[in-house]
N, C-alpha and C positions, 0 to 999 in steps of 0.2 A: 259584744260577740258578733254582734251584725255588721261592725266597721271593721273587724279580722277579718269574717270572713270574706269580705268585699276586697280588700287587700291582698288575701290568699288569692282569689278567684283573678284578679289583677296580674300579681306577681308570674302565676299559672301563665297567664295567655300570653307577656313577655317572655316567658322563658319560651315558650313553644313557637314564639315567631324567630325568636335568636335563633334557637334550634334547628329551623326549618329554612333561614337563608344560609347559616355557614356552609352546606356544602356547596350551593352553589357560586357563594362568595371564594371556596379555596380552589372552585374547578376552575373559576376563571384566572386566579394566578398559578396555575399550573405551567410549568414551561412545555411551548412544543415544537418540535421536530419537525422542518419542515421537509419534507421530501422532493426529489428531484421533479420539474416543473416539464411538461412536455408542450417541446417547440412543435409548433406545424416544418413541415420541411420547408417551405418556402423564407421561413425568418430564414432557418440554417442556412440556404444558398444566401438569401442576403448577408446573413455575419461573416461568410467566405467568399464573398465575391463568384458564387458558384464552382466551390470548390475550386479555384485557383490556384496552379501549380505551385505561385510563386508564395503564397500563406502556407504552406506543407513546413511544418518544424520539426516531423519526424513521421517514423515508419517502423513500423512492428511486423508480429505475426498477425494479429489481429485485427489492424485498421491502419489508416492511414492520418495522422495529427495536422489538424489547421490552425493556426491563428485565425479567432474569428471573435466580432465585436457584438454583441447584442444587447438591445436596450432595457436597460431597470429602469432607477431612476433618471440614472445617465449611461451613457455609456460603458460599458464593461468591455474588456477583455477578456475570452475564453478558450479553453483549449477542445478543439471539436475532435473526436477521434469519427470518422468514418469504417466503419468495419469492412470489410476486403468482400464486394459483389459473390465473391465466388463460396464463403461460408454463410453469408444471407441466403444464398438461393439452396444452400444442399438442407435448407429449415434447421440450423443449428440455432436459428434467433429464436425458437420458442420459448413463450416467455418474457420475451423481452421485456416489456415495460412493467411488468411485476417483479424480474428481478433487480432492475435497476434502482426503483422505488425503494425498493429494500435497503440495497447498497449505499443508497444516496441517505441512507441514517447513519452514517459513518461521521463521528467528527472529531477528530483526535488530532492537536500536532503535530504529527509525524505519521498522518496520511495524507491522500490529498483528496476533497472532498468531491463529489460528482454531484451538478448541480442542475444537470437538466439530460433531456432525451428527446430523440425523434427518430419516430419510424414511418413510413410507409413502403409501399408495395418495392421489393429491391432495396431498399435503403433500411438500415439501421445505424444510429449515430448517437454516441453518446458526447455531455458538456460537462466539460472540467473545469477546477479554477484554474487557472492561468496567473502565475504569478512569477513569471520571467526565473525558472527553475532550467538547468540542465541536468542529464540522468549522470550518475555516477559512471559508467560505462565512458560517456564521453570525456570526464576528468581524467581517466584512468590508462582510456585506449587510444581516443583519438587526436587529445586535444597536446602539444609536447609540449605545451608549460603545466599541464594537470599535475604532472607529479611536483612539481615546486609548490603548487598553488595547496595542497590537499600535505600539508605535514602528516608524523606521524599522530600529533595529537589532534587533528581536524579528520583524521581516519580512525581512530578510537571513536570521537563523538559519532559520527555518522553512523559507525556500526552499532553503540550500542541506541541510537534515536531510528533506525533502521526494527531493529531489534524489539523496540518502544513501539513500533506501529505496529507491527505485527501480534504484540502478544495482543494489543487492542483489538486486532481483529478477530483473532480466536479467542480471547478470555471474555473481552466486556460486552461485546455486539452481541444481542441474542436475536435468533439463534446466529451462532459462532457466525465467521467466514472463512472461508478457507481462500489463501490467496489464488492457490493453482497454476503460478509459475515464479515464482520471487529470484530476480535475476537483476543485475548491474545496472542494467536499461531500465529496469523498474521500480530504480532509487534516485528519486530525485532530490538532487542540491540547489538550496536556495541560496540568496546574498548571504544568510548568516551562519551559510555551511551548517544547515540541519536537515536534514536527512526524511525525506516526506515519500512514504511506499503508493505506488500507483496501479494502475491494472488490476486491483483486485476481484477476487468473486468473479471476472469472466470468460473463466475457463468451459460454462456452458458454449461459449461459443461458437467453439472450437471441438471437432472429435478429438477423443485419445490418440488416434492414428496420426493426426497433424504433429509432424516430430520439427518442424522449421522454429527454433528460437527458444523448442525446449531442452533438447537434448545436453548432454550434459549437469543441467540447474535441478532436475528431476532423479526421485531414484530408482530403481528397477522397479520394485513392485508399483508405479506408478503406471508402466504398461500394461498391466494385465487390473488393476482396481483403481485407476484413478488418482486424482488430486486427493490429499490427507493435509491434518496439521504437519503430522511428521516428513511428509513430502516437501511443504513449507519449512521444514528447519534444515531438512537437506539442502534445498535453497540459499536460506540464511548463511549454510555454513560453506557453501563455494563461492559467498559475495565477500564473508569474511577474507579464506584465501587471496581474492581478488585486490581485496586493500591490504593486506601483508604481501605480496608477492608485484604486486603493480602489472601480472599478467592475464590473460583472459583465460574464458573457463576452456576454448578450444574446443568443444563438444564431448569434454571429461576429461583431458590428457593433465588438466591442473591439477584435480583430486589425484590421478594415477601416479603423480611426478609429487606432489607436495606430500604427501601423508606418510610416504619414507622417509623423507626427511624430517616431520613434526616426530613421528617415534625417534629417530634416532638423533632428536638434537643439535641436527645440522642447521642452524638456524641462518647463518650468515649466508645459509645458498639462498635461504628461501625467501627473505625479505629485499624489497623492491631495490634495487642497485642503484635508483635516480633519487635514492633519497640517503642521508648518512646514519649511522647506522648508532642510536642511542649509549651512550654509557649504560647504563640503565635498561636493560633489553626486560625486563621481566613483566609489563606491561603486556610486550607485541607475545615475548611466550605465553602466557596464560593466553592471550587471544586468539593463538595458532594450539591452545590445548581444546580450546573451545572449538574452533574450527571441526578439529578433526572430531570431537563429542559430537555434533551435528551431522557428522558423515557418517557415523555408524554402519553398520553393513545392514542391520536390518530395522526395522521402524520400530521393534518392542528396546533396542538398545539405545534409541538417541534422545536424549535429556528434553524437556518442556520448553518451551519459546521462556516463560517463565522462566524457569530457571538462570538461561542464557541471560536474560535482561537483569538479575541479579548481579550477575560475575560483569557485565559489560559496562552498566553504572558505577559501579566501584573502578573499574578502570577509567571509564572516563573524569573520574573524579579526580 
């Protein structure tokens, strides 16, 4: 009896040290999330040669984009946006580097991740990956071999990996994100023509009243309450337009000129004339039905980012 109970009393105190390291033993394999890193401003001037005109690889409403190199391990390439002196000083950056932190838990895909911040007095600047992308805007508007380079099946995947990011940001990020201006410029194409959403979540930056780069991509009730998901599918579905018709949004005249022809069928006006024109056209209608589902006239009629990404995978397929 006295060799059980020695036994039991044994057993006892292994089980209670097992017991008492597993949590700390599963806390440490936990995976985690690093969030965006904040540069001092002085690296920044170093990773752009003090903002130099000649690293500028693009330009928004928001900021102004550098190529800029900053050290890890080794060198990195980064993409530095600058935000525009004139919405820093009106305090539209409040916040800043709590919302960024946030943001920078984004990692999907078919986003592009933010992976660092700097602010001080005047300056706010946020660090992207940089991974030799151009925006779809530039495939589309600027560049005159885009339309050759971007077929109609390399503009099916884009839309619906476009589509892929987005619902990521409103369904699985908690809480949600809202992108607050999803526009041509704001899709970027990499080498393997996949489709990676940028800009998001910073539409604080910016008053409602700043109409430069949104108009058009936005829909009415966006004046009077703001960014929404549903504002974001309105978005979604004039970038759609944009890859069936090969034209720009124009500050709405595309939605006003395409969506009579999505009802009535006219299909051969609406699709881009620099490209030929499929046997097989039932792909690009279903994409131009969806289009026009996304424009809805009012925010309770336009279908789920969800939803979209259902119908756009089967087409991509």
């Amino acid at each position: 009896m006295i060799t059980l109970s020695l036994s039991l009393i044994v057993l006892g105190m292994i089980l209670f040290l097992a017991c008492k390291k597993k949590p700390v033993e599963s806390e440490e394999t936990l995976p985690v999330k690093l969030c965006a890193r904040a540069y001092p401003l002085s690296e920044i001037h170093a990773a752009t040669d003090g903002f130099n005109d000649r690293r500028i690889v693009g330009q928004g409403r928001l900021g102004t984009v550098y190529a800029g190199t900053v050290e890890k391990q080794e060198q990195v390439v980064v993409a530095v946006k600058r935000i525009h002196p004139f919405l820093v000083l009106s305090n539209a950056g409040f916040g800043f580097s709590s919302v960024l932190k946030w943001l920078s838990l984004a990692q999907h895909p078919n986003v592009v991740p933010i992976t660092g911040f700097s602010e001080a007095p005047g300056e706010r600047v946020i660090v992207m990956e940089f991974v030799h992308m151009v925006s779809l805007e530039f495939y589309l508007h600027q560049n005159p071999d885009g339309a050759s380079l971007l077929d109609w099946n390399k503009r099916l995947r884009i839309a619906a990996g476009a589509a892929r990011g987005l619902q990521y940001l409103h369904e699985v990020v908690a809480p949600c994100i809202v992108h607050g201006c999803v526009k041509s410029s704001n899709i970027l194409i990499d080498v393997n023509f996949c489709a990676r959403v940028s800009d998001y979540g910073l539409n604080f930056l910016a008053p409602v009243v700043e109409k430069r780069g949104v108009v058009g991509y936005v829909d009415e009730e966006y004046w009077g309450g703001g960014a929404s998901k549903e504002s974001d599918v309105y978005g979604l579905g004039v970038v759609l337009l944009e890859l069936l018709s090969g034209k720009g949004c124009e500050g709405g005249l595309l939605v006003k000129r395409a969506l009579p022809l999505i009802r009535e069928n006219s299909f051969g006006q609406l699709l881009d004339p620099r490209l030929v024109i499929p046997s097989d056209i039932t792909p690009l209608v279903r994409l131009a039905k969806v289009a026009s589902a996304c424009l809805g006239n009012s925010r309770k009629c336009r279908p789920c980012v969800a939803q979209v990404v259902t119908i756009l995978n089967n087409l991509e397929k």
